[in-house]
PANU-418317 format. One line per field, with one value per residue (C-alpha): x, y, z; residue number from 1; residue in three letters. Coordinates in nm, 4 decimals, padded with zeros to 6 digits. Example, Ala and Ser with C-alpha at 12.3 -4.5 7.8 and 13.67 -1.06 7.14 Angstrom:
residues 2
X: c(01.2300_01.3670)
Y: c(-00.4500_-00.1060)
Z: c(00.7800_00.7140)
i: c(1_2)
aa: c(ALA_SER)
END
This chain:
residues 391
X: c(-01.4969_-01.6655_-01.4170_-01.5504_-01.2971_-01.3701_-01.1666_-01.1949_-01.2599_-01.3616_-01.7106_-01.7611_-01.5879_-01.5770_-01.6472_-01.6409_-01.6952_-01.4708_-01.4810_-01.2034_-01.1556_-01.1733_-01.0993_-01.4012_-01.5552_-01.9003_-01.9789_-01.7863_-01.6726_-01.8853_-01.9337_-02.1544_-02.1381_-01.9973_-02.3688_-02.6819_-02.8286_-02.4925_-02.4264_-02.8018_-02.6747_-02.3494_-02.6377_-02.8569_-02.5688_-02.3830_-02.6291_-02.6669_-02.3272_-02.3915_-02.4951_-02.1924_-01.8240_-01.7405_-01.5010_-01.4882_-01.1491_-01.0765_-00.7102_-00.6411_-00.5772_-00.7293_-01.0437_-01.2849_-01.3567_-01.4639_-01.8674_-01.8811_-01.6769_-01.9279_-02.2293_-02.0944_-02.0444_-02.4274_-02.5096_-02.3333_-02.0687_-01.7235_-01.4539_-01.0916_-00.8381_-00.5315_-00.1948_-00.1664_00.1634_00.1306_-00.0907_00.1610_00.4320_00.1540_00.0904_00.4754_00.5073_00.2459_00.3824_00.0842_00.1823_-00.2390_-00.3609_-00.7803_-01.0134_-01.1520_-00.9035_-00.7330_-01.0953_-01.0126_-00.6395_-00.7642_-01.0497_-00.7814_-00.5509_-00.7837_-00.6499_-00.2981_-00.3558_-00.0703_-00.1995_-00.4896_-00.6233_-01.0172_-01.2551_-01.4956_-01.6998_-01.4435_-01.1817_-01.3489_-01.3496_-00.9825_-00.9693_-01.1309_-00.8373_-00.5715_-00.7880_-00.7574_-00.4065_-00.2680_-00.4797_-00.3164_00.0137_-00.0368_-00.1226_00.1688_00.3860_00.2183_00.2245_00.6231_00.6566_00.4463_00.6469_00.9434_00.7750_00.6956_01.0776_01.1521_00.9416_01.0513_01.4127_01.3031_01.1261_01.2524_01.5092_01.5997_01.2950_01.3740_01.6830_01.4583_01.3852_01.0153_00.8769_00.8550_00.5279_00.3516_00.0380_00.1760_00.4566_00.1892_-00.0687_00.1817_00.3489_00.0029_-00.1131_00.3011_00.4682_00.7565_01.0136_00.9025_00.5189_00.6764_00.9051_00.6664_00.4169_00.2766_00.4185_00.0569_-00.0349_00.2593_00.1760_-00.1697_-00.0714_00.1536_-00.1412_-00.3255_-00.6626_-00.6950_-00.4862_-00.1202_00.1780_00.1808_00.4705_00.7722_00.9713_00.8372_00.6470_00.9835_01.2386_01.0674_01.0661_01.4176_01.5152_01.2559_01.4362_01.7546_01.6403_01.7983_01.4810_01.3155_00.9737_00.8161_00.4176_00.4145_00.6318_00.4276_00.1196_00.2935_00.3551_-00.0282_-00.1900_00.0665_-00.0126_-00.3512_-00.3264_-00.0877_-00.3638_-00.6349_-00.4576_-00.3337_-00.7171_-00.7915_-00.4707_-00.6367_-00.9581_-00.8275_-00.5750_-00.8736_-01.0851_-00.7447_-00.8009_-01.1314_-01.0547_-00.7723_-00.9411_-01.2733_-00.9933_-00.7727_-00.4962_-00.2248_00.0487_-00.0519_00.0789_00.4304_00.6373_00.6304_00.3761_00.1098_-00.2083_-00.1727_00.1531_-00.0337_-00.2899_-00.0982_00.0646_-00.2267_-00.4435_-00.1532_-00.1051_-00.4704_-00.5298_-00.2764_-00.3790_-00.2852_00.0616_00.1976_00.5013_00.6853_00.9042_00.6182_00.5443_00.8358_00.8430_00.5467_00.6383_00.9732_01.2055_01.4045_01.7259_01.7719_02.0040_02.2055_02.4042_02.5362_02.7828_03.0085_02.9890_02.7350_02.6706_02.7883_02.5867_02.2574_01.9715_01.5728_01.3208_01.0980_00.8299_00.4806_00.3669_00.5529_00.3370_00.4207_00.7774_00.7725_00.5051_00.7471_01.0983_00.8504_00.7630_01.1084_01.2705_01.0403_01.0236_01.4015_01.3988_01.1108_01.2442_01.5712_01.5370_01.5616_01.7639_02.0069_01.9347_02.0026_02.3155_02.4631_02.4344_02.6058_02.8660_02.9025_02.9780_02.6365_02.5664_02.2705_01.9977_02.1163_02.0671_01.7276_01.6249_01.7359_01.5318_01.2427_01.2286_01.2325_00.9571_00.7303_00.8137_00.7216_00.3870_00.2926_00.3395_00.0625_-00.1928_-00.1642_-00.1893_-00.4060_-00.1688_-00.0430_00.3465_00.5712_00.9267_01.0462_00.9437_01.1041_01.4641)
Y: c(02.6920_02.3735_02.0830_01.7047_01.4416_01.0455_00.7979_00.5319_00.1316_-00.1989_-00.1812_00.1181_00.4943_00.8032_01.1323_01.4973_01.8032_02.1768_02.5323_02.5996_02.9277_02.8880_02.5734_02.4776_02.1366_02.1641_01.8046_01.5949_01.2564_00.9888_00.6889_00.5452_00.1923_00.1145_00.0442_00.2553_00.3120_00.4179_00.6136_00.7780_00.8664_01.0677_01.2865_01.3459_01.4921_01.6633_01.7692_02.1485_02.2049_02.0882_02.4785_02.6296_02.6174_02.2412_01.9986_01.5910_01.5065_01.0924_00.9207_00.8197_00.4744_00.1324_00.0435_00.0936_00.4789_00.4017_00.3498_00.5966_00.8549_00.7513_00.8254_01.1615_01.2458_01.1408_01.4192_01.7174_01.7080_01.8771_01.5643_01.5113_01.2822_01.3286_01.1715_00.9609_01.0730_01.4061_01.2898_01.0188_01.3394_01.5659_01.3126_01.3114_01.6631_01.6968_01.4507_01.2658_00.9308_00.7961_00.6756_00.5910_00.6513_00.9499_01.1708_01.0682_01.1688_01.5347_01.5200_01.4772_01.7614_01.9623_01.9054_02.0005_02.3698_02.2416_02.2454_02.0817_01.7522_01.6745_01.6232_01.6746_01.4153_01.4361_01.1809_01.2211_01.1317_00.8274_00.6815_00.7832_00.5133_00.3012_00.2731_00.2759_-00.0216_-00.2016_-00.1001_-00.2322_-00.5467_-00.6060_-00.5349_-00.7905_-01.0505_-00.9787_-01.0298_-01.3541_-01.4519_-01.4553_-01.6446_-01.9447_-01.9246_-01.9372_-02.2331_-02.3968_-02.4180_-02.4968_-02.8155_-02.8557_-02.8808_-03.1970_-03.3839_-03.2490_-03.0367_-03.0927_-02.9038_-02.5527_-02.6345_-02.7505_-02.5303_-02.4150_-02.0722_-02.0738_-02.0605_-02.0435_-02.2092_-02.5492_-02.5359_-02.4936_-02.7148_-03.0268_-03.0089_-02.9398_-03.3120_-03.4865_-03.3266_-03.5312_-03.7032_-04.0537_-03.9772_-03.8304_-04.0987_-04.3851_-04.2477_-04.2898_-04.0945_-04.0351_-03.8985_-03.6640_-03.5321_-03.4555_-03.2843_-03.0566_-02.9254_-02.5940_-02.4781_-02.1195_-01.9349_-01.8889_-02.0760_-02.4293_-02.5609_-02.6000_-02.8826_-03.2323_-03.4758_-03.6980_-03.4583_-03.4306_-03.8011_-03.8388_-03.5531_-03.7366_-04.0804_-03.9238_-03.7362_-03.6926_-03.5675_-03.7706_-03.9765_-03.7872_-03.7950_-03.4957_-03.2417_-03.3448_-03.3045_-02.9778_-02.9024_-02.9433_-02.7511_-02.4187_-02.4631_-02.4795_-02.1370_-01.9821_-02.0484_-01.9123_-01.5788_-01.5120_-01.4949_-01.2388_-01.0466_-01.0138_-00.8910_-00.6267_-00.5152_-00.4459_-00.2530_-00.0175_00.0579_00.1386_00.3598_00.5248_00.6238_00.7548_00.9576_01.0942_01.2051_01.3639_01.1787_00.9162_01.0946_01.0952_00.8272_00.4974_00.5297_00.2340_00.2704_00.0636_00.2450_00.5876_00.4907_00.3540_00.6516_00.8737_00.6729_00.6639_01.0747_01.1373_01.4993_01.6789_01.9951_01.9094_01.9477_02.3173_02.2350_01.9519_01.9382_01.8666_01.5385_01.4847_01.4739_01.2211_00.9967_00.9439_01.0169_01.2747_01.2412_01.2286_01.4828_01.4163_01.6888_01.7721_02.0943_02.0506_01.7160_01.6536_01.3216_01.2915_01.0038_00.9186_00.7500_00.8281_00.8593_00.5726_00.7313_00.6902_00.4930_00.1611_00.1374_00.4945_00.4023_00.0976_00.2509_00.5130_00.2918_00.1083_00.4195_00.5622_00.2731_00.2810_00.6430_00.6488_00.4461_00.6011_00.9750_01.0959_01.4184_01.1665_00.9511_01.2058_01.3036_00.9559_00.9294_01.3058_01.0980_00.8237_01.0389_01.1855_00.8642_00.7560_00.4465_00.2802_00.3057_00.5981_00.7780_00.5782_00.8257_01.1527_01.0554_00.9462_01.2831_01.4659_01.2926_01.3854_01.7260_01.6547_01.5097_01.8065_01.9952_01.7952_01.7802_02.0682_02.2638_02.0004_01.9903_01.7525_01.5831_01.7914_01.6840_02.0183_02.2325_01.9921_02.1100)
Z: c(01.7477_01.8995_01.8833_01.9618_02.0213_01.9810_02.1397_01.8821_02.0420_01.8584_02.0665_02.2185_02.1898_02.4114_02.3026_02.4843_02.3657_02.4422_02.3276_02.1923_02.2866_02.6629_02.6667_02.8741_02.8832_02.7048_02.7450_02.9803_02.8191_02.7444_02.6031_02.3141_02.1346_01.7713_01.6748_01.5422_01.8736_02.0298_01.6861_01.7837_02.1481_01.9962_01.7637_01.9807_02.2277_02.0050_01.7085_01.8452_01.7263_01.3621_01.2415_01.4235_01.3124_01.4859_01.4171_01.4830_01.5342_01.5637_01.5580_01.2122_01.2731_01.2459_01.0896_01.3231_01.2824_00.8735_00.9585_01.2147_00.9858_00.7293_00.9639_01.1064_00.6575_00.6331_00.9224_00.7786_01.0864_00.9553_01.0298_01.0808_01.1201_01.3381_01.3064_01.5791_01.6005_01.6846_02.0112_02.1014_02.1148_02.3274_02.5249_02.6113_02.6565_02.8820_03.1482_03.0892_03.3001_03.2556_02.9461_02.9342_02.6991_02.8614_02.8940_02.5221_02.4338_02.5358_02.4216_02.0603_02.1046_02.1993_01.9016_01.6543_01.7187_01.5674_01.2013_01.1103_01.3164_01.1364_00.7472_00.6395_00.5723_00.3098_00.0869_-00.1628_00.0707_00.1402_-00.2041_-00.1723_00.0873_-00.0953_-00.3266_-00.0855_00.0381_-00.2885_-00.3983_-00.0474_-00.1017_-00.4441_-00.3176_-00.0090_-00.2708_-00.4966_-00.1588_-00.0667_-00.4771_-00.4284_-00.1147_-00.2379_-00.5659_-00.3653_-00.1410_-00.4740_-00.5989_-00.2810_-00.3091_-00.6672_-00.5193_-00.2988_-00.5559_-00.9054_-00.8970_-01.2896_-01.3355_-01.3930_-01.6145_-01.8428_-02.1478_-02.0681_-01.9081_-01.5165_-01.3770_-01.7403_-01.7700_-01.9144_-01.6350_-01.3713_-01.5266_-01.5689_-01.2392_-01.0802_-01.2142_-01.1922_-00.9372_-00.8601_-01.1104_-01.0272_-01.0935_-01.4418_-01.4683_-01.4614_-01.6354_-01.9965_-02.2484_-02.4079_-02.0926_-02.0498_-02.3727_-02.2779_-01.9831_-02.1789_-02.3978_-02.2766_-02.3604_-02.5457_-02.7640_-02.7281_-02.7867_-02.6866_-02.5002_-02.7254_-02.4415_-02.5375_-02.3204_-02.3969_-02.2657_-01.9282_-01.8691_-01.9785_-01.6992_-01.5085_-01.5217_-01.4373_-01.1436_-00.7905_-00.7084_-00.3779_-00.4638_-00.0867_-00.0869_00.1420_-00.0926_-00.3905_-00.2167_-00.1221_-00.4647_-00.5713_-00.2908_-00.3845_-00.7362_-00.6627_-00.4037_-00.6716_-00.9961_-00.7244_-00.6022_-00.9968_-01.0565_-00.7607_-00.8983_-01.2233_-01.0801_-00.9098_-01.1637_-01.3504_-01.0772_-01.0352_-01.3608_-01.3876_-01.0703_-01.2851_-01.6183_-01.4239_-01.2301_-01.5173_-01.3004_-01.4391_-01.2931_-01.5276_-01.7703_-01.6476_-01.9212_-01.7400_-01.4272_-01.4896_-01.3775_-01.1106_-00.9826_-01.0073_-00.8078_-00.5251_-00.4967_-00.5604_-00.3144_-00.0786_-00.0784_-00.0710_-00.0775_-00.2237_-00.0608_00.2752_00.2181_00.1695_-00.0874_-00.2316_00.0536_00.2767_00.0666_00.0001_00.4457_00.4236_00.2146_00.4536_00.2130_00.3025_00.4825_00.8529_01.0048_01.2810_01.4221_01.7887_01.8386_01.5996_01.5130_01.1516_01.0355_00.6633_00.5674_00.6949_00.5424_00.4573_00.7418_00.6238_00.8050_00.6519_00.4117_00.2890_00.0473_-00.1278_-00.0810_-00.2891_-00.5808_-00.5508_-00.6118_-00.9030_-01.0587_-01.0638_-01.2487_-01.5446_-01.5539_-01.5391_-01.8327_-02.0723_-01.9983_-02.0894_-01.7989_-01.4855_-01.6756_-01.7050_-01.3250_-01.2187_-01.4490_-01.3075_-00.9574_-01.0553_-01.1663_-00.8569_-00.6845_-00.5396_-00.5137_-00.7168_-00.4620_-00.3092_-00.6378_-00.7044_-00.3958_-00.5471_-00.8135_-00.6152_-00.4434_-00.7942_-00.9013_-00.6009_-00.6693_-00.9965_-00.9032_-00.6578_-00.9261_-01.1261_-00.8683_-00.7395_-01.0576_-01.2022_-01.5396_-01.7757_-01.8019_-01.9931_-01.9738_-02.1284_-01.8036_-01.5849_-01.4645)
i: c(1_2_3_4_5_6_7_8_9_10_11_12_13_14_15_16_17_18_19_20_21_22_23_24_25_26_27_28_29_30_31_32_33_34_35_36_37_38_39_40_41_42_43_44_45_46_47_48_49_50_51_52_53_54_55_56_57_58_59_60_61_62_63_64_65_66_67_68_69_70_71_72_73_74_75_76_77_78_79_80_81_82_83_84_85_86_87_88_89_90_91_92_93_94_95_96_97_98_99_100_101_102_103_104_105_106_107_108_109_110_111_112_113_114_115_116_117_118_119_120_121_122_123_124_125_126_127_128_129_130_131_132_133_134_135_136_137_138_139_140_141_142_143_144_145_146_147_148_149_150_151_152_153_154_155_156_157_158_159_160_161_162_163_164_165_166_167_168_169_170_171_172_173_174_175_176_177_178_179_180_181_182_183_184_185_186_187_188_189_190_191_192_193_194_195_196_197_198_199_200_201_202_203_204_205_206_207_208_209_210_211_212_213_214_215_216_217_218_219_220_221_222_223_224_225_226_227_228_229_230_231_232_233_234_235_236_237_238_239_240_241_242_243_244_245_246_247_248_249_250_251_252_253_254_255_256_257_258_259_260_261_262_263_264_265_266_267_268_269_270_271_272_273_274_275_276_277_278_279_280_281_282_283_284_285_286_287_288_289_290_291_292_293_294_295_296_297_298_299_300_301_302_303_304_305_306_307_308_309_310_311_312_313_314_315_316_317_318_319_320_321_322_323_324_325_326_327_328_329_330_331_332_333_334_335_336_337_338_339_340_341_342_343_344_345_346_347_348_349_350_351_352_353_354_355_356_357_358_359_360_361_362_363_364_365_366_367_368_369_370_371_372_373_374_375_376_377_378_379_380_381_382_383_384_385_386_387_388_389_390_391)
aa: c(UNK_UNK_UNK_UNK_UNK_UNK_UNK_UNK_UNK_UNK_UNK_UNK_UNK_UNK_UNK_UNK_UNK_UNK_UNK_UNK_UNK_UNK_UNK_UNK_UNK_UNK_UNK_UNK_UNK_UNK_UNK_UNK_UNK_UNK_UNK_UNK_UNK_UNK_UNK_UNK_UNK_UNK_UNK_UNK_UNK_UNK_UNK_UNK_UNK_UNK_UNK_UNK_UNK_UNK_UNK_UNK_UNK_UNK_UNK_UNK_UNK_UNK_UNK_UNK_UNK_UNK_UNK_UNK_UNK_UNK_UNK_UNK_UNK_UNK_UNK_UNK_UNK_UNK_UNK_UNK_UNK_UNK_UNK_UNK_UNK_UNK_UNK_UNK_UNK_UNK_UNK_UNK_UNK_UNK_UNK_UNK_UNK_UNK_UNK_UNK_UNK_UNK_UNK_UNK_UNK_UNK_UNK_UNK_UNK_UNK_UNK_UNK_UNK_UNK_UNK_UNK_UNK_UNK_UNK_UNK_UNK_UNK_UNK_UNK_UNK_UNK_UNK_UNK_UNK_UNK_UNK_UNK_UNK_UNK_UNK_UNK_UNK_UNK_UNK_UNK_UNK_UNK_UNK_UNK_UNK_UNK_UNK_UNK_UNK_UNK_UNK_UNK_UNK_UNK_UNK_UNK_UNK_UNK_UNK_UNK_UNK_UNK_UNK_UNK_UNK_UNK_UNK_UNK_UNK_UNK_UNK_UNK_UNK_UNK_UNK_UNK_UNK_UNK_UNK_UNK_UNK_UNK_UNK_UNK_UNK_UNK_UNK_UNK_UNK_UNK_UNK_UNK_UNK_UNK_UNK_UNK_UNK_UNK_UNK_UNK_UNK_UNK_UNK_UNK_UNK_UNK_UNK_UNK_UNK_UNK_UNK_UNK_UNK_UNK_UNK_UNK_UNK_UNK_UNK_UNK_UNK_UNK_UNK_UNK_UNK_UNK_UNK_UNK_UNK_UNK_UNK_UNK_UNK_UNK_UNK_UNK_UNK_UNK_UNK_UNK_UNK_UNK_UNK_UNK_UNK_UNK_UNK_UNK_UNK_UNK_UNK_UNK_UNK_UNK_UNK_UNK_UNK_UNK_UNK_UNK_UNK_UNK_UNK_UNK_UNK_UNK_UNK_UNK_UNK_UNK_UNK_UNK_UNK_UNK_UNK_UNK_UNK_UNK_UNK_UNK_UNK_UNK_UNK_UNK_UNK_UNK_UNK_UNK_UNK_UNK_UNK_UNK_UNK_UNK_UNK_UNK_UNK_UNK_UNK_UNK_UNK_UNK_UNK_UNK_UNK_UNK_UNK_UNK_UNK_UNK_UNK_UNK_UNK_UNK_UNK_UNK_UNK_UNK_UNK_UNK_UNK_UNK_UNK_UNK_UNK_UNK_UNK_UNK_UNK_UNK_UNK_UNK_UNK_UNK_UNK_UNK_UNK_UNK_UNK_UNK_UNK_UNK_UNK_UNK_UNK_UNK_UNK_UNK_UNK_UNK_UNK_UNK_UNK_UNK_UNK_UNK_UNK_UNK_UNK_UNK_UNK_UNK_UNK_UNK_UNK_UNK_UNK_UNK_UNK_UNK_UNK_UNK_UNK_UNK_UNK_UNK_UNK_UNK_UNK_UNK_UNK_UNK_UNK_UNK_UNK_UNK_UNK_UNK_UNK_UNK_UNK)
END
């Protein structure tokens, strides 16, 4: 078999070319640039290897393989991604003291012979990444969502602390609306009441705002809250970010979904994995054919437990890998909670831990790992949730 390697750069990558049977350099390493001509050079170099068994084997890492994956897909060339890993470690083991683009080139030519170091790459694939590139996205938000939240009641503690003991929902659209146009207790405090009450209102349906304009000013006038420009211009611009971001949450909440029902996974139908959940994890996994057994994915998603042992001596306790994916970890923890809840089988399982003196998050994990076995189980055989075969 014909194995090209590409040394992946921002503006330019290398590429050679070996048989992998003798291990003989076909085409000595060279490079082309990340545009259409230099994506021109690499086909007309390579393209007499398209009709024989070949494989393209790039690190998967970054961003800056996706159009050039995309253009070797177009051309009929067989890709694959290696773990970056896995040439980090042969790197090591062969003494390898020089790192440049050339030889790396060759390095990841040769591991294409190592199955276990690579996954395919096909147009399907790709709109696999796709997802994993909007589920990440949504999750970034969500993080940056609860830091201004936090920066928000951070500023509300400055300027109106009283706030939040008051008998209205946090962040609801009349909470974020009112403080957005009075954000400190003296702008409240010396305001009209008429005008309070205005800024209470909220367009649409839904329940108005059951606090009065009248109890706000009275907490208002009683403040210990500081009257400082800067926090309550503070105040405004997070508001403003936090109204914005809610609005790009929404938007993609909704793509995920379409995603999901054109999809129709089965792990959706596991009691208490959203949409949104299910397709982190799905997009996250990817193809669930690379992995052999449960055990295997169970390896990826870096939650199994690390062993430590040396002659006689075995560590006891030891905790997960965390190896892989943060993302699959956390749509993982997510998913387990409600599914703990909505079906009585892991809710027993997680209970039965419990019992046996594990601690709360320490059983979350046994019950994390049944679950993935669960979900191999459901792409792999392409069936249905049905809590009556699960032991």
């Amino acid at each position: 078999m014909i194995n090209i390697g590409i040394d992946v750069g921002k503006f330019k990558h290398c590429a050679s070319v070996i048989d992998d049977k003798t291990g003989e350099i076909l085409i000595k390493p060279f490079f082309f640039n990340n545009d259409q001509k230099g994506f021109d050079l690499f086909y007309s170099k390579t393209k007499q290897y398209i009709h024989i068994k070949h494989s393209v084997g790039m690190e998967d890492t970054g961003h800056y393989m996706i159009n050039l994956t995309n253009f070797l897909l177009d051309k009929k060339f067989t890709v694959k991604f290696i773990n970056p890993r896995s040439t980090c470690l042969r790197r090591k083991e062969l003494g390898m003291s020089a790192k440049n683009d050339r030889k790396d080139s060759i390095l990841i030519a040769e591991m294409l012979s190592e199955k276990k170091s690579w996954r395919s790459v096909t147009h399907t694939t790709q709109e696999t990444d796709k997802l994993r590139e909007i589920t990440r996205l949504y999750y970034q938000l969500q993080e940056q969502q609860n830091e201004d939240m936090n920066r928000l009641q951070r500023a509300l503690d400055i300027v109106f602390p009283e706030a939040n003991k008051l008998s209205w929902t946090r962040y609801s659209k009349a909470y974020m609306q009112f403080l957005a146009k009075y954000p400190t207790a003296a702008s409240i405090a010396s305001e009209d009441i008429r005008n309070l009450r205005n800024a209470l209102k909220t367009d649409g349906r839904g329940r108005q705002c059951k606090l009065t304009a009248e109890d706000i000013k009275e907490a208002a006038k009683c403040s210990v809250g500081e009257d400082n420009i800067a926090v309550a211009l503070e105040v405004q611009s997070i508001i403003a970010i936090i109204n914005t971001r809610k609005q790009q949450i929404e938007k993609l909440e909704n793509k995920i979904e379409e995603f999901s029902l054109k999809l129709n996974s089965p792990i959706i139908s596991i009691p208490g994995i959203s949409h949104i959940t299910g397709m982190t994890i799905i997009a996250e996994i990817g193809d669930i054919h690379d992995f052999s057994d449960a055990a295997h994915l169970i390896s990826y998603a870096g939650m199994e437990p690390l062993v430590h042992q040396s002659g006689k001596y075995d560590a006891a306790h030891m905790p997960i890998s965390k190896h892989g994916s943060r993302y699959l970890r956390k749509a993982l923890y997510q998913a387990v909670f409600t599914v703990c809840k909505y079906c009585s089988t892991f809710n027993a399982y997680y209970t039965k831990k419990r019992n046996q003196g594990k601690t709360h998050r320490c059983a979350q994990g046994h019950c994390v790992r049944k679950l993935l076995r669960v979900i191999y189980k459901l792409l792999a055989n392409n069936i249905t949730f049905d809590e009556n075969l699960v032991k």
